[in-house]
N, C-alpha and C positions, 0 to 999 in steps of 0.2 A: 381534510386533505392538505400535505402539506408540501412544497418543493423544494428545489435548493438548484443553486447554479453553481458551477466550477470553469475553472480556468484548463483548457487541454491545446496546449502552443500557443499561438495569436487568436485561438477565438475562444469562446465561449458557450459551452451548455447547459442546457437546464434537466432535471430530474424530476420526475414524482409518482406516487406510485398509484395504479389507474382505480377507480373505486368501484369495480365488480370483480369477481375470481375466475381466472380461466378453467371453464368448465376441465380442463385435459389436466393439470395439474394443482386445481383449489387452492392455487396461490396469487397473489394482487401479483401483477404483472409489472414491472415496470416500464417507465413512455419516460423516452429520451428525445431530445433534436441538438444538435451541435450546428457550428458554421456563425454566429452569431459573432459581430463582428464587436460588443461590448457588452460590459453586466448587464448595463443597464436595458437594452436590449434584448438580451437571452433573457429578465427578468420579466418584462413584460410580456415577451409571447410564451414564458410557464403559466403567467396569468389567465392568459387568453387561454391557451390550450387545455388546463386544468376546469377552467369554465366550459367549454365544449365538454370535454368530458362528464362532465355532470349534469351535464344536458344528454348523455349516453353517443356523445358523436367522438368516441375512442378514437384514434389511428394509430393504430399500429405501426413502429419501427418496420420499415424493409428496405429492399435495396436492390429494390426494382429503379432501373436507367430509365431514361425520358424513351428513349428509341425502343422500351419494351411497353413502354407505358402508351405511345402512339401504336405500337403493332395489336394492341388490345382492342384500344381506343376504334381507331377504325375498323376492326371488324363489327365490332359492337353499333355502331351508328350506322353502320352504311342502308340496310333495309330503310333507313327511315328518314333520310336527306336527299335532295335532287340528286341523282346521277354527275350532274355536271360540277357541282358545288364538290359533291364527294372527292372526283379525280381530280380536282381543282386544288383543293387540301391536299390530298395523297401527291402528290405531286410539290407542293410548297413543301411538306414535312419532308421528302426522301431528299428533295435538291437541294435546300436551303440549312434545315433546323436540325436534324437526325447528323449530318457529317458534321457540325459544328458542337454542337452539345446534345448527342444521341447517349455518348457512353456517360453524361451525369446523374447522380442518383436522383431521381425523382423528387422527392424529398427534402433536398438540398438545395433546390432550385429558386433562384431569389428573382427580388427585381434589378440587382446589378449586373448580371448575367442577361437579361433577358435586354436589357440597353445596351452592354456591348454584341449582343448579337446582333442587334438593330443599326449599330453602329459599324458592324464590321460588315453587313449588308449592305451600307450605304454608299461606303466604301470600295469593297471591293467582292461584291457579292455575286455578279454577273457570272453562269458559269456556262451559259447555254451557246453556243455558236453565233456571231456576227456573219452569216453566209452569204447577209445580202452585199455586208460588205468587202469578202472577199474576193466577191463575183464581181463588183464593180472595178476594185481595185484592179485585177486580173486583166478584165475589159477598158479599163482605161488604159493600162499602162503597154496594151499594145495598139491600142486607138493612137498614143501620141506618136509611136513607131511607124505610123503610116498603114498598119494595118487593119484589117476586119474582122475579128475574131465570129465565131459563129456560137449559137449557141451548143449548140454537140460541143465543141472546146474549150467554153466555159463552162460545162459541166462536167466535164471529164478532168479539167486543172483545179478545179473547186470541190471537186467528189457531191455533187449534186444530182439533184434528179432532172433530165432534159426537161420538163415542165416549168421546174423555176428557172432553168435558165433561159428559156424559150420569153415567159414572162419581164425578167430579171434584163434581157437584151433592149426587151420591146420598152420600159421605162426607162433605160438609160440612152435609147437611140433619139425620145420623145424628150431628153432633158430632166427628167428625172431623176435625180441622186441620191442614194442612202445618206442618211445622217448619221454622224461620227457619234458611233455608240462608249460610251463610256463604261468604267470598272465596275461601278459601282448598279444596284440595282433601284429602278424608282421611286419617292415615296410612296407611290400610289401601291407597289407590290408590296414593299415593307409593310403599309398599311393593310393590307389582307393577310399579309402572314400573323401579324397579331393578331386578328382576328380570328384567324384559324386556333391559334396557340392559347388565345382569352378562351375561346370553346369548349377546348380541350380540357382546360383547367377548371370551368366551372366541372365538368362529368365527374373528374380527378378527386375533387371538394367533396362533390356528390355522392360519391363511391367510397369516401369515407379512405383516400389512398394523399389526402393533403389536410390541413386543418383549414389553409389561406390560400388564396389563389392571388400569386406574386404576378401573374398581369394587369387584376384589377389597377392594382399601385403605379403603372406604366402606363407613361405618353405614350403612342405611338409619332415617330415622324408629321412634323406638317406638311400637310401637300399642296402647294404653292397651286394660283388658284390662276386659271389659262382660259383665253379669249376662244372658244371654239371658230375657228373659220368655215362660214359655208358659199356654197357657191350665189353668186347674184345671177339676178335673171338672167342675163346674155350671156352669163357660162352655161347655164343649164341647157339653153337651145343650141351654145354651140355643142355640146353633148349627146345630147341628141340628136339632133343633124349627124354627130360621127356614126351612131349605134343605132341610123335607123332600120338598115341593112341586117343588121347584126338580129341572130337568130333569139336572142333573150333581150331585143328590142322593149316590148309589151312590159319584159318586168322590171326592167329599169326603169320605163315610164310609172310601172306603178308603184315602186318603189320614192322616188321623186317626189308624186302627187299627195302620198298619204306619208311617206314617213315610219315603216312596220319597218320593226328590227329584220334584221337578214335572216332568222330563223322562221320564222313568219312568213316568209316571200317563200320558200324556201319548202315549207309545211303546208304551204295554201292549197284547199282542194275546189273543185267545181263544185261540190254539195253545199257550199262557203258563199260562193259567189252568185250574187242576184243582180244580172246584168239589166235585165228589163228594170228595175227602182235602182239599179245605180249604186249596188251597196254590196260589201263585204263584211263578214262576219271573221273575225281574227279569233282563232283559237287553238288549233294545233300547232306545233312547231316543229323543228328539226332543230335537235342539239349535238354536238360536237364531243363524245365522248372518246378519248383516248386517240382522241384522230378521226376516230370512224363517226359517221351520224346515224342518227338514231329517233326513230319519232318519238314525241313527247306528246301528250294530253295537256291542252292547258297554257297560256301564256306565260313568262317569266316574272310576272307580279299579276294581283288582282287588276288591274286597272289596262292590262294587256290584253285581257277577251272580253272585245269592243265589236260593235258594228259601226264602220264607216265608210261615208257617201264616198262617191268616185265621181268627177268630170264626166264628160262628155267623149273629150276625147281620149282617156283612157279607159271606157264603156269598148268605144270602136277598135280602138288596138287590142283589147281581150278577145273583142269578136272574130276580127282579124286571127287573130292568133291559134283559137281554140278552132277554125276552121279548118287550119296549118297541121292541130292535133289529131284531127277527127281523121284528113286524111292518113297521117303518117299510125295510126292507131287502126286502122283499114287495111294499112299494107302488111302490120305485123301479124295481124290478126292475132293466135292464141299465145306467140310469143312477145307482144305487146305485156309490160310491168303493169301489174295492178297497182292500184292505191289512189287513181282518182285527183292526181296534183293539177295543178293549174301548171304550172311551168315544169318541162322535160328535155330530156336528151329522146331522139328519132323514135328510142324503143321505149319510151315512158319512164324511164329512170328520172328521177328528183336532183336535181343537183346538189353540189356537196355547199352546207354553206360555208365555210370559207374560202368558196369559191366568188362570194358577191360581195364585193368589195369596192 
């Protein structure tokens, strides 16, 4: 088998002809790639490619776009990834990668493209609404006016839903203020969207529609490494002290004590919970697809369905609590929600979790 490279404007392609006959016309086929930014370049990956080839890993020339190549992509993977990972990805590709280099050919897709996109992300990638900060703005700048804005007003000057403005009041009345969001998007996102885009690419390889998968060859962004702050003792109590009134008292406290992610709290049922030894069994969850939640089977890693001890006095606020449940599950009687959660709204609905914050 033998190749050759030529010159076509500023770059560079390579030739050669593939070593099986296409069954539909019993003629060798030729395998081309251009985009190659020197000979000596286009010469090497005729190397490389002409060696997969005779290893029978062919790829065929086409001119399939990235944005046709993700609309495949994820239909084909979704049966068989979290739910939540899924829309996580479909969501990076539609906002972020598909408007930026959706109409490139697949094929032609390098690693200096996949770094300016990285780069034009860091920059100025942000495309999603600042509403927390238009709401304060709004709310400040009649605060200094001498006035009281309410929230029905901030939501209606902000195009919001009364709910976040209702919240959105309640943190800015308490001192609370948005931080000056920037253009550009985090490394910690940039860092997922490679990862989404690395995913992709191996399937790409895999499918026999790439010979290289041009993210391997990519840094992604550093993500600069941050002190987590948490609350010390005498915040916590002052916190409780405020929420001991407060109707989802019990799950803040057990939330505190143990430390289970918000979807956990959230998924927890009374089957789970073994008041008399003191112990909970962590295993279901609530996840947050598309907005809406959803139960889920299963913790978010192995090491998330766990059984763990519980205090004393978060024994007694469950007791407490589930007393609270028995009666308000009495009063609904048949219209009381099934599903057996630990923590509800009056009619047994589960709360949303990104509601626990």
């Amino acid at each position: 088998m033998k190749g050759s490279v030529r010159q076509r404007g500023s770059k560079w392609q390579y030739r050669f002809r593939g070593p099986e006959r296409d069954p539909s016309t019993g003629e060798y086929p030729w395998i081309t790639k251009g985009g190659f930014h020197t000979k000596k370049e286009a010469w090497q990956a005729c190397r490389e490619a002409m060696a997969e080839a005779d290893r029978g890993r062919v790829v065929k020339p086409s001119t399939r776009t990235v944005a046709q190549f993700f609309a495949e992509w994820f239909a084909a993977i979704e049966p068989s990834i979290d739910a939540t990972t899924w829309q996580n990805w479909k969501d990076y590709a539609d906002t972020y990668v598909i408007p930026r280099i959706g109409g490139e050919r697949l094929q032609r897709l390098d690693e200096p493209q996949l770094l300016r996109l990285y780069g034009q992300l860091l920059a100025e990638g942000r495309v999603k609404r600042d509403g927390n900060g238009e709401m304060y703005a709004y709310w400040a700048d009649r605060v200094a006016k001498g006035e009281a804005p309410t929230a029905r007003e901030v939501s209606a000057a902000c195009e919001t839903t009364i709910h976040a403005a209702r919240a959105a009041v309640r943190r800015y009345k308490s001192g609370i203020i948005p931080k000056q969001m920037t253009r550009g998007l985090a490394p910690k996102t940039v860092r997922n969207i490679h990862a989404m885009i690395h995913r992709a690419l191996v399937d790409a390889v895999a499918w026999k529609y790439l010979i290289d998968n041009p993210a391997s060859h990519v840094r992604p962004p550093k993500r600069a490494r941050t002190r987590r702050q948490v609350w010390s003792s005498e915040e916590i109590q002052t916190f409780l002290a405020a929420v001991r009134r407060d109707r989802f008292a019990a799950l803040f406290l057990l939330e505190l004590t143990t430390g289970i992610r918000r979807g956990q709290v959230c998924g927890l049922r009374w089957d789970s919970v073994d008041l008399d030894a003191g112990e909970i069994t962590v295993h279901d969850n609530r996840v947050v697809v598309g907005g809406r939640a959803r139960d889920k089977a299963g913790g978010k890693t192995e090491n998330a369905d766990q059984t763990i001890a519980i205090d004393r006095v978060t024994v007694a606020a469950l007791r407490d609590w589930r007393r609270v449940q028995d009666q308000e599950r009495e009063f609904y009687g048949s219209d009381y929600h099934p599903g057996g959660y630990v923590f509800t709204f009056q009619d047994g609905r589960p709360p949303h979790p990104d509601t626990i914050r």
